[in-house]
PDB file of N, CA, C and O in Angstrom:
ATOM      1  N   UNK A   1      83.825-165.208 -17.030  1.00  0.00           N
ATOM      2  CA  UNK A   1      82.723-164.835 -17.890  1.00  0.00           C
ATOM      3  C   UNK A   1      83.220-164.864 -19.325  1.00  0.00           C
ATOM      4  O   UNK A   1      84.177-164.223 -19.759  1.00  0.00           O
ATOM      5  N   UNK A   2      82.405-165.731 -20.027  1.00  0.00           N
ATOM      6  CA  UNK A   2      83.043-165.902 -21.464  1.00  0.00           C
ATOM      7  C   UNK A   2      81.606-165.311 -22.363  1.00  0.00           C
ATOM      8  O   UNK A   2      80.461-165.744 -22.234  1.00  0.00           O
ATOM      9  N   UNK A   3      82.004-164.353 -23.164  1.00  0.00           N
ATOM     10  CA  UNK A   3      81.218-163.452 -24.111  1.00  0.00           C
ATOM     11  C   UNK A   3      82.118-162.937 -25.450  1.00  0.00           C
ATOM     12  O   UNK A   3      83.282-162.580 -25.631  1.00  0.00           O
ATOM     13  N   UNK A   4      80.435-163.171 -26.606  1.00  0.00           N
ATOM     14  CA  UNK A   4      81.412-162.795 -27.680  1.00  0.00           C
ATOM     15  C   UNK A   4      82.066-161.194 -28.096  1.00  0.00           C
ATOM     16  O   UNK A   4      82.860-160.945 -29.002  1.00  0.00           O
ATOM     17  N   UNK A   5      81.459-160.261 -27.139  1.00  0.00           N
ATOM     18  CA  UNK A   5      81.715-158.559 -27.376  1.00  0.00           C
ATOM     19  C   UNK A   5      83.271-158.887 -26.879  1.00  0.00           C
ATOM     20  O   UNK A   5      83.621-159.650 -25.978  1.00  0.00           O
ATOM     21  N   UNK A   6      84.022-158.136 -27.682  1.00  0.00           N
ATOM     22  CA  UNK A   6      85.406-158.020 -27.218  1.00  0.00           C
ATOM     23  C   UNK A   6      85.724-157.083 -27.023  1.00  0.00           C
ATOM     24  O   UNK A   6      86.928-157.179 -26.783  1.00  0.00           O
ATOM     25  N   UNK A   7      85.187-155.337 -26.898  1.00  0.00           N
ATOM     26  CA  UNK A   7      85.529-154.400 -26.117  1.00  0.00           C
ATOM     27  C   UNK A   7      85.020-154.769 -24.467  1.00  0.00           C
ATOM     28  O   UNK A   7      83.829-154.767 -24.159  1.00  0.00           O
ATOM     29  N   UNK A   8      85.861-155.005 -23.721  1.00  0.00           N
ATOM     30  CA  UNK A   8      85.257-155.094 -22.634  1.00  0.00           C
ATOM     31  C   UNK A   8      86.616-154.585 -22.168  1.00  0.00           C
ATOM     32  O   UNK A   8      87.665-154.646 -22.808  1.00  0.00           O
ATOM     33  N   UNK A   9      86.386-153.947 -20.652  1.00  0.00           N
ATOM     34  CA  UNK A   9      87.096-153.287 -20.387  1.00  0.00           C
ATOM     35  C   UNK A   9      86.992-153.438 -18.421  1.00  0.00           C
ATOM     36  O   UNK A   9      85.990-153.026 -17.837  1.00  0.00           O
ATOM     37  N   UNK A  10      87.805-153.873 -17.898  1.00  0.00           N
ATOM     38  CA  UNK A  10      87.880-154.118 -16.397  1.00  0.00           C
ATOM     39  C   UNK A  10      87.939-153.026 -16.052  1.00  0.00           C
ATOM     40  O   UNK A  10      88.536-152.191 -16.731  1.00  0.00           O
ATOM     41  N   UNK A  11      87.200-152.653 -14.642  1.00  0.00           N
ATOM     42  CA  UNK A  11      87.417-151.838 -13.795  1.00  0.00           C
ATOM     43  C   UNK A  11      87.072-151.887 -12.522  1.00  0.00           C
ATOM     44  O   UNK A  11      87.494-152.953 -12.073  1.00  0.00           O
ATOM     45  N   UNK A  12      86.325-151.064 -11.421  1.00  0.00           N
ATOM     46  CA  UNK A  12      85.831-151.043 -10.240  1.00  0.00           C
ATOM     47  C   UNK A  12      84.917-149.783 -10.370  1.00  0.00           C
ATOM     48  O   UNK A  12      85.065-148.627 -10.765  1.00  0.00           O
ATOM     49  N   UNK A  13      83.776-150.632  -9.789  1.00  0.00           N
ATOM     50  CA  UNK A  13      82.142-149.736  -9.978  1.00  0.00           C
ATOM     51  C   UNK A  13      82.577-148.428  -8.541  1.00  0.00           C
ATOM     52  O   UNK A  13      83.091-148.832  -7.497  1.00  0.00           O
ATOM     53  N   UNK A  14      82.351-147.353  -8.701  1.00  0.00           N
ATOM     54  CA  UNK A  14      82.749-146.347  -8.325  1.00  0.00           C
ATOM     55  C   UNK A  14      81.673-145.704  -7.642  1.00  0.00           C
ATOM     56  O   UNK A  14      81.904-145.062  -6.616  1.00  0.00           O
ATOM     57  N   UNK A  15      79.832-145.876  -8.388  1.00  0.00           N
ATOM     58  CA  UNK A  15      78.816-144.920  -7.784  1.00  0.00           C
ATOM     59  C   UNK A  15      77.827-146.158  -7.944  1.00  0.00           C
ATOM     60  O   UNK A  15      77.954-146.999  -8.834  1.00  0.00           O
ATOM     61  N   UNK A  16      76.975-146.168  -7.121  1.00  0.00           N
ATOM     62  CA  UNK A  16      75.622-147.183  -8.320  1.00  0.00           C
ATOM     63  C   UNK A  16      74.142-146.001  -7.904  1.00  0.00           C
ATOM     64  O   UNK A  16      73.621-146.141  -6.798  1.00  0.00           O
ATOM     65  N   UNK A  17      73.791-145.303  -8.525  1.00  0.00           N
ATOM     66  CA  UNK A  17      72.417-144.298  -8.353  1.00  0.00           C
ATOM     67  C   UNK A  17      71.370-145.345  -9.040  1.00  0.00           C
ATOM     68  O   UNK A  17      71.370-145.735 -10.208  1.00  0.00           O
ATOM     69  N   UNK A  18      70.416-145.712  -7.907  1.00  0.00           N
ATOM     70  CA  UNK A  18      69.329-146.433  -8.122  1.00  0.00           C
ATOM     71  C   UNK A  18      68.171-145.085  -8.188  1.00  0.00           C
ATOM     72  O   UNK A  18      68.013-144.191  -7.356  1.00  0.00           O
ATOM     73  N   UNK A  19      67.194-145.395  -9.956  1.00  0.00           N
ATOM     74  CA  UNK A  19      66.568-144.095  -9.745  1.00  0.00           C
ATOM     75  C   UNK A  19      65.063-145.174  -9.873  1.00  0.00           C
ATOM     76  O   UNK A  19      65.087-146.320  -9.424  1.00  0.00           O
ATOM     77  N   UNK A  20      63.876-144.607 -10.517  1.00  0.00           N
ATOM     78  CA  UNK A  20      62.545-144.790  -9.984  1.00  0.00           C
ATOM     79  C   UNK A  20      62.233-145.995 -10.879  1.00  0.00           C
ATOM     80  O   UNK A  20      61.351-146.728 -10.431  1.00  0.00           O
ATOM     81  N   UNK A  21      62.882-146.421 -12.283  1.00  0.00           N
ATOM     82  CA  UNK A  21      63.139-147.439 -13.040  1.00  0.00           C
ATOM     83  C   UNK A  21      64.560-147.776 -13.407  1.00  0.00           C
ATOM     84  O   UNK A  21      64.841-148.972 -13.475  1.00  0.00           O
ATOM     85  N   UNK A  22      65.482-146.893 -13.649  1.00  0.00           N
ATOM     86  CA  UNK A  22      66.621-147.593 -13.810  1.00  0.00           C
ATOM     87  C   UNK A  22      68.026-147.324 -12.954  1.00  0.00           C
ATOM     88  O   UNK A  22      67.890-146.584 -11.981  1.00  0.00           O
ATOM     89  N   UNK A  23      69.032-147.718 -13.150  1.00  0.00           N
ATOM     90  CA  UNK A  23      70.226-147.947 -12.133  1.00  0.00           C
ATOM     91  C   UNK A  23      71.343-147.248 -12.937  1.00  0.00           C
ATOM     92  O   UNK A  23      71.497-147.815 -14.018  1.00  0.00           O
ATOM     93  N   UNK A  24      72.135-146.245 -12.764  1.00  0.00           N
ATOM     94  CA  UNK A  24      73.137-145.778 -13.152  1.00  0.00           C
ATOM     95  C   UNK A  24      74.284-146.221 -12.739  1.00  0.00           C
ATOM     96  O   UNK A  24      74.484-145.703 -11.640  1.00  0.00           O
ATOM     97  N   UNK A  25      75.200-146.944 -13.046  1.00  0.00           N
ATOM     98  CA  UNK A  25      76.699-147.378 -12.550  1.00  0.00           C
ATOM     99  C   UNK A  25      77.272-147.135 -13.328  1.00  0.00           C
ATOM    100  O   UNK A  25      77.126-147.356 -14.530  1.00  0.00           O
ATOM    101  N   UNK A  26      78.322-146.440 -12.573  1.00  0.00           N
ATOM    102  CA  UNK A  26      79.645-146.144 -12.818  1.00  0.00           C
ATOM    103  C   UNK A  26      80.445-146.596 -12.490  1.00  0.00           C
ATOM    104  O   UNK A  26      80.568-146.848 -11.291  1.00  0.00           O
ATOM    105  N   UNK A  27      81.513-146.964 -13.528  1.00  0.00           N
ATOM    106  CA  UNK A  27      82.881-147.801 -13.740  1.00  0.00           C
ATOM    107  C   UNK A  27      84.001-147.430 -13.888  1.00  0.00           C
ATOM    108  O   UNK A  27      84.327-147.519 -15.072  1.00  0.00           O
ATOM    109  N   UNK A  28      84.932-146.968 -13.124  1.00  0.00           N
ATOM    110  CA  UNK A  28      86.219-146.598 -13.129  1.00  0.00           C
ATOM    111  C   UNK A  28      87.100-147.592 -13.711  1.00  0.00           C
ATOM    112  O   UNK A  28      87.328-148.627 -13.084  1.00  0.00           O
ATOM    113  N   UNK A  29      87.708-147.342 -15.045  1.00  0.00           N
ATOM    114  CA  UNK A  29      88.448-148.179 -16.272  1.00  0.00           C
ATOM    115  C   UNK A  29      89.584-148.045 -15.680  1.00  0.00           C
ATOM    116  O   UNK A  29      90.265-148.919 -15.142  1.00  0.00           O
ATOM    117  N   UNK A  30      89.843-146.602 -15.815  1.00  0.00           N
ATOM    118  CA  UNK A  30      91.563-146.342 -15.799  1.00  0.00           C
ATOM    119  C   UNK A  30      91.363-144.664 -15.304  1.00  0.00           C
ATOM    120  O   UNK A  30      90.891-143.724 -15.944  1.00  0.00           O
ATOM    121  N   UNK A  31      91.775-144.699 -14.274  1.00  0.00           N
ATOM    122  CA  UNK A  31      92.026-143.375 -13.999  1.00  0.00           C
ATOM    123  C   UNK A  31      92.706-141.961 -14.097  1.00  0.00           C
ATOM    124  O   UNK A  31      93.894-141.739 -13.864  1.00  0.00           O
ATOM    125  N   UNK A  32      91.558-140.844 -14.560  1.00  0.00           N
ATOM    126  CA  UNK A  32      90.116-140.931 -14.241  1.00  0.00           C
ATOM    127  C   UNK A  32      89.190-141.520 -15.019  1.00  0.00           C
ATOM    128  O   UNK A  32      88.046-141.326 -14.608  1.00  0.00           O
ATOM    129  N   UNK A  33      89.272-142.167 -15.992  1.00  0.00           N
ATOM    130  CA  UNK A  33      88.084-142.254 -17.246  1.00  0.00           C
ATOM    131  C   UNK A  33      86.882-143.251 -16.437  1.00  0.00           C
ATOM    132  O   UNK A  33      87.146-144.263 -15.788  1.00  0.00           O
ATOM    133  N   UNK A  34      85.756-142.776 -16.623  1.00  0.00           N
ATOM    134  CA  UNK A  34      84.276-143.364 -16.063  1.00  0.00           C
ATOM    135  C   UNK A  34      83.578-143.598 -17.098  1.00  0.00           C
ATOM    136  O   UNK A  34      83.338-142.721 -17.928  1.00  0.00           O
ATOM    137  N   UNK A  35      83.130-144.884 -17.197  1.00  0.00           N
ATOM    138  CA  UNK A  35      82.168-145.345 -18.124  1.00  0.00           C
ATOM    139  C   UNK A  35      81.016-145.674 -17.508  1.00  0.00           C
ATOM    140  O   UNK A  35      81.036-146.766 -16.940  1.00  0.00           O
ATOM    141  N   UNK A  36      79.639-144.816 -17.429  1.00  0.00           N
ATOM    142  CA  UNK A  36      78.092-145.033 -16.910  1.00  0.00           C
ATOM    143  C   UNK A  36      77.236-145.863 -17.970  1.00  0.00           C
ATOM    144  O   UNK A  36      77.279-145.673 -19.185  1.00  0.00           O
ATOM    145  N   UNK A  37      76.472-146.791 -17.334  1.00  0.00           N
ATOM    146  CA  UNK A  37      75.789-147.665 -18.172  1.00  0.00           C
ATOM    147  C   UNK A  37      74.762-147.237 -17.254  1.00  0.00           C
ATOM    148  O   UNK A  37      74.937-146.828 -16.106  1.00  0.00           O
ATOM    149  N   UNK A  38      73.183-147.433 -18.155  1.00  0.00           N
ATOM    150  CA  UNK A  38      72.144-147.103 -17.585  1.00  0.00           C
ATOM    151  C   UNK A  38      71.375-148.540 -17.787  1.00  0.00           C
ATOM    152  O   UNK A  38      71.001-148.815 -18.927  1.00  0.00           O
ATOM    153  N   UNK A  39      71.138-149.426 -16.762  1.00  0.00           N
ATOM    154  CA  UNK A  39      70.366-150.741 -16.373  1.00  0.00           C
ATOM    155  C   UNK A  39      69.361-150.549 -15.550  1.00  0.00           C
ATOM    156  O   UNK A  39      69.241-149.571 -14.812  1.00  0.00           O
ATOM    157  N   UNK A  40      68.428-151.679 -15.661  1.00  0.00           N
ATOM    158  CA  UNK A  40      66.843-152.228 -15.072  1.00  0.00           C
ATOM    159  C   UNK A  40      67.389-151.880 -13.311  1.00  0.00           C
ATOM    160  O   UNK A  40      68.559-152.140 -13.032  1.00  0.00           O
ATOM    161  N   UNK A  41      66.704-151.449 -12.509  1.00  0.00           N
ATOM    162  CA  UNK A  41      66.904-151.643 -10.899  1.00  0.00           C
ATOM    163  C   UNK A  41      66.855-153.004 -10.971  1.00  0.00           C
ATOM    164  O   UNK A  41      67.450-153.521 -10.025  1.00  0.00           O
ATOM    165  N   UNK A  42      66.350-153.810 -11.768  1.00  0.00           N
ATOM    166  CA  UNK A  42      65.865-155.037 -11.898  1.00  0.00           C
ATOM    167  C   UNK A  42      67.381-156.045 -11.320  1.00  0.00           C
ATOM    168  O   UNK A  42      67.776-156.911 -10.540  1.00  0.00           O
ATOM    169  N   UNK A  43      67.775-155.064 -12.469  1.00  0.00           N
ATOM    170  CA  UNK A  43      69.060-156.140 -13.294  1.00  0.00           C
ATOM    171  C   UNK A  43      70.434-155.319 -11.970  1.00  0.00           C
ATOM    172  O   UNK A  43      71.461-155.871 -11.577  1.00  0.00           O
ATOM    173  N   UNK A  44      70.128-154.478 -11.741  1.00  0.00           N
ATOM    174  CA  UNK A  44      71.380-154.038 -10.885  1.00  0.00           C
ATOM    175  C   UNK A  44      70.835-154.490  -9.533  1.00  0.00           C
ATOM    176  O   UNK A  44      71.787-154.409  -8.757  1.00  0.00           O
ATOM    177  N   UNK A  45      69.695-154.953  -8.845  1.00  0.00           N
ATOM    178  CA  UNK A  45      70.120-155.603  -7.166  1.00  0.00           C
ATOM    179  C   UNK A  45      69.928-157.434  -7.847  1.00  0.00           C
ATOM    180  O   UNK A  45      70.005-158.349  -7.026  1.00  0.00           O
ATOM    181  N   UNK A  46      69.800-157.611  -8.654  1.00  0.00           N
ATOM    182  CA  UNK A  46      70.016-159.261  -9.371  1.00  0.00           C
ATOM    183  C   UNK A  46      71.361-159.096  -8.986  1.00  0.00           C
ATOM    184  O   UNK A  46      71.698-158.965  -7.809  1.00  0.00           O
ATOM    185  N   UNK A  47      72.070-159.097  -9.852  1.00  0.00           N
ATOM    186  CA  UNK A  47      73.781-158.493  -9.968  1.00  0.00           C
ATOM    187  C   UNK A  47      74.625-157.790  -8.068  1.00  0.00           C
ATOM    188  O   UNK A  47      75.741-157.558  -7.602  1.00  0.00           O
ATOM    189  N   UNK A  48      73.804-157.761  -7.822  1.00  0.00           N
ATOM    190  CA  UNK A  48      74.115-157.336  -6.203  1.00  0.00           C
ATOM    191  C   UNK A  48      75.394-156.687  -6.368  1.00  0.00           C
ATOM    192  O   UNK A  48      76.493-157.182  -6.121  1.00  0.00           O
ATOM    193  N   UNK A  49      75.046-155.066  -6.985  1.00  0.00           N
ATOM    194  CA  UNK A  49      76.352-153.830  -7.508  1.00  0.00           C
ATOM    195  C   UNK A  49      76.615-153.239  -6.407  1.00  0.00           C
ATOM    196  O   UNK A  49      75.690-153.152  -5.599  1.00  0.00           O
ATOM    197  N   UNK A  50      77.651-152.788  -6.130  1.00  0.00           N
ATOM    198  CA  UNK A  50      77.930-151.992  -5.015  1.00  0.00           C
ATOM    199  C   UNK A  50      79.309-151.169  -4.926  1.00  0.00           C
ATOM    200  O   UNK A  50      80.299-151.735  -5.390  1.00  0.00           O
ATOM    201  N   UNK A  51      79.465-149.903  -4.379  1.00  0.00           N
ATOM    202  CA  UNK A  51      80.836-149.329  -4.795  1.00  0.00           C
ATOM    203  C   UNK A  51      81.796-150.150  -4.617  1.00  0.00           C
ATOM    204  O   UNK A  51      81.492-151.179  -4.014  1.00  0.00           O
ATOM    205  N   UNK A  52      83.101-150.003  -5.020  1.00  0.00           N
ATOM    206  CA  UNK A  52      84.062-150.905  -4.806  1.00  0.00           C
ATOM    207  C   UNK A  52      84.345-152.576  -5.338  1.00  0.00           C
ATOM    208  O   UNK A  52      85.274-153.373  -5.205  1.00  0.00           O
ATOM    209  N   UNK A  53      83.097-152.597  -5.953  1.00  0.00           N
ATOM    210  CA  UNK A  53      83.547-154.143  -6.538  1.00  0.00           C
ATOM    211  C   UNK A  53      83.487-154.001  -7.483  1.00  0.00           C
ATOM    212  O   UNK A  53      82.859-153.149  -8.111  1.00  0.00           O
ATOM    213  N   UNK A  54      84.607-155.400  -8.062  1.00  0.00           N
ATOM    214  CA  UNK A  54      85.116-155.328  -9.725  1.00  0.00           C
ATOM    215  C   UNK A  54      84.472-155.260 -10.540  1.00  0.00           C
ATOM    216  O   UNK A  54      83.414-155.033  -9.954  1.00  0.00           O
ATOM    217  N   UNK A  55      84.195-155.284 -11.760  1.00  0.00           N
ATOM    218  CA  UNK A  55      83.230-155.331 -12.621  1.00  0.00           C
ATOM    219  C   UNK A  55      83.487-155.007 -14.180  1.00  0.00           C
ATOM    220  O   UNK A  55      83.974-153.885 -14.314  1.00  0.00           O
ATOM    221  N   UNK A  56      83.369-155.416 -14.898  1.00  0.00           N
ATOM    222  CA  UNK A  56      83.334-155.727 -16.651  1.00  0.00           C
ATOM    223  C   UNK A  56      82.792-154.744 -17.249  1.00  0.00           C
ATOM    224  O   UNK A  56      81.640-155.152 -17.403  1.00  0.00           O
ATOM    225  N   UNK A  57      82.849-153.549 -17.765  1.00  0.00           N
ATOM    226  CA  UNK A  57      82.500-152.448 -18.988  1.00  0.00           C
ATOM    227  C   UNK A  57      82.394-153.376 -20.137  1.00  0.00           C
ATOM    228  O   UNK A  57      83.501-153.786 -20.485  1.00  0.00           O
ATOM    229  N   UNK A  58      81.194-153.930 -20.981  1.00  0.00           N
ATOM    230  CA  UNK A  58      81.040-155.042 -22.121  1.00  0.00           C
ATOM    231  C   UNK A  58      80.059-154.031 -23.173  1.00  0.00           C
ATOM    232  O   UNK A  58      78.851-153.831 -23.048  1.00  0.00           O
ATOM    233  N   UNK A  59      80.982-153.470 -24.242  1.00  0.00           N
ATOM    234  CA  UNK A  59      80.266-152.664 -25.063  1.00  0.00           C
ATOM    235  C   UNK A  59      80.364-153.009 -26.425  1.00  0.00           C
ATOM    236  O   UNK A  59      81.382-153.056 -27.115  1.00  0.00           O
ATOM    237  N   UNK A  60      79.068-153.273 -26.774  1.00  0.00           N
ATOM    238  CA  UNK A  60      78.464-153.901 -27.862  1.00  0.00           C
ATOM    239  C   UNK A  60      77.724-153.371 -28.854  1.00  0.00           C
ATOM    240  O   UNK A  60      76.519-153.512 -28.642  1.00  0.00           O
ATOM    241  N   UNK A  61      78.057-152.670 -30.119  1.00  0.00           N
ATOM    242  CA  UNK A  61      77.743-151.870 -30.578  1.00  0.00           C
ATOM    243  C   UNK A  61      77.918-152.016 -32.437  1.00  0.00           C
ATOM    244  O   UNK A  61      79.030-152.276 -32.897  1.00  0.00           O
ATOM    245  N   UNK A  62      77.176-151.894 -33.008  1.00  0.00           N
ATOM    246  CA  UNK A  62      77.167-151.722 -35.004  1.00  0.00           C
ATOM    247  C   UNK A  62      77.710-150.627 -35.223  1.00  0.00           C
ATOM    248  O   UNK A  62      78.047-150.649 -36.407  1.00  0.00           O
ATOM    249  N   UNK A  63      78.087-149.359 -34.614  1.00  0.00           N
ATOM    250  CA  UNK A  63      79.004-148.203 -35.003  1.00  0.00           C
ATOM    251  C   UNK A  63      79.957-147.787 -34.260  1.00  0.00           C
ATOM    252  O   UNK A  63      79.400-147.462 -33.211  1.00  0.00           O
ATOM    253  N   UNK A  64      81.115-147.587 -34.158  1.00  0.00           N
ATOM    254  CA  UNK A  64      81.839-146.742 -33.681  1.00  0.00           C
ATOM    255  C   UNK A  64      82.070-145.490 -34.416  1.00  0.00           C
ATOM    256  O   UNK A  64      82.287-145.451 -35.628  1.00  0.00           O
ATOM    257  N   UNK A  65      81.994-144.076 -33.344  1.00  0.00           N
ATOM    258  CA  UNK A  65      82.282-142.723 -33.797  1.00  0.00           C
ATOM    259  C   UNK A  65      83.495-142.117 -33.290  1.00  0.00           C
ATOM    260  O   UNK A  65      83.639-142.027 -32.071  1.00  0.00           O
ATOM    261  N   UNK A  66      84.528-141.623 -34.213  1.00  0.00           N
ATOM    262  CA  UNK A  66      86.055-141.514 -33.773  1.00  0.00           C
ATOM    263  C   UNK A  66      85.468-139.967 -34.426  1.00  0.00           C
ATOM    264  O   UNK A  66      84.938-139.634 -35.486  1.00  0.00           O
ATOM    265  N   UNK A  67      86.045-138.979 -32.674  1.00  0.00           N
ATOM    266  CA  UNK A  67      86.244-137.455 -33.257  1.00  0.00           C
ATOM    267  C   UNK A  67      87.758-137.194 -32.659  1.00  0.00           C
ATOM    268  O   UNK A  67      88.308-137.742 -31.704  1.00  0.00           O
ATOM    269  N   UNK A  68      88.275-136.103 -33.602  1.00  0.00           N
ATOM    270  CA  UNK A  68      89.241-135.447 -32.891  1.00  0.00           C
ATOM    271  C   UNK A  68      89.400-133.966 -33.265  1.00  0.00           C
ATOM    272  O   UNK A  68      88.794-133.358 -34.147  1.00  0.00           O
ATOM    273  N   UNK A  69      90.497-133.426 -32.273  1.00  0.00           N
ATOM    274  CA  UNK A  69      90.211-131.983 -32.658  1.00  0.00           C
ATOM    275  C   UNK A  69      90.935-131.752 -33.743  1.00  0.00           C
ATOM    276  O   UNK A  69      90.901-130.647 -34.284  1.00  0.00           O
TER     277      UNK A  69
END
């Protein structure tokens, strides 16, 4: 998969909660850290998601917010 976002981040989809319009998956990066993206039911049984398979964290964004304590 070739895309121009270059935070992308490999992992393995961990949960997929299909709700009444959209699809919650969760992505295990690096353990423990979970990254949830909220997608179309549409777009998550297109994509045929399911626990345990690999999958691309692709975050695309005009701001980043850096806190610390």
């Amino acid at each position: 998969m070739r895309l121009s976002a270059r935070n992308q981040l490999k992992g393995v989809i961990c949960e997929v909660t299909r709700g009444s319009t959209t699809t919650i998956v969760k992505i295990e990066v690096r353990n423990p850290a979970i990254i949830s993206a909220s997608i179309t039911n549409e777009a998550a049984i297109e994509l045929g998601l399911r626990p345990g398979q690999d999958a691309v964290a692709v975050i695309k964004a005009s701001d980043v917010i850096v806190g610390v304590d």
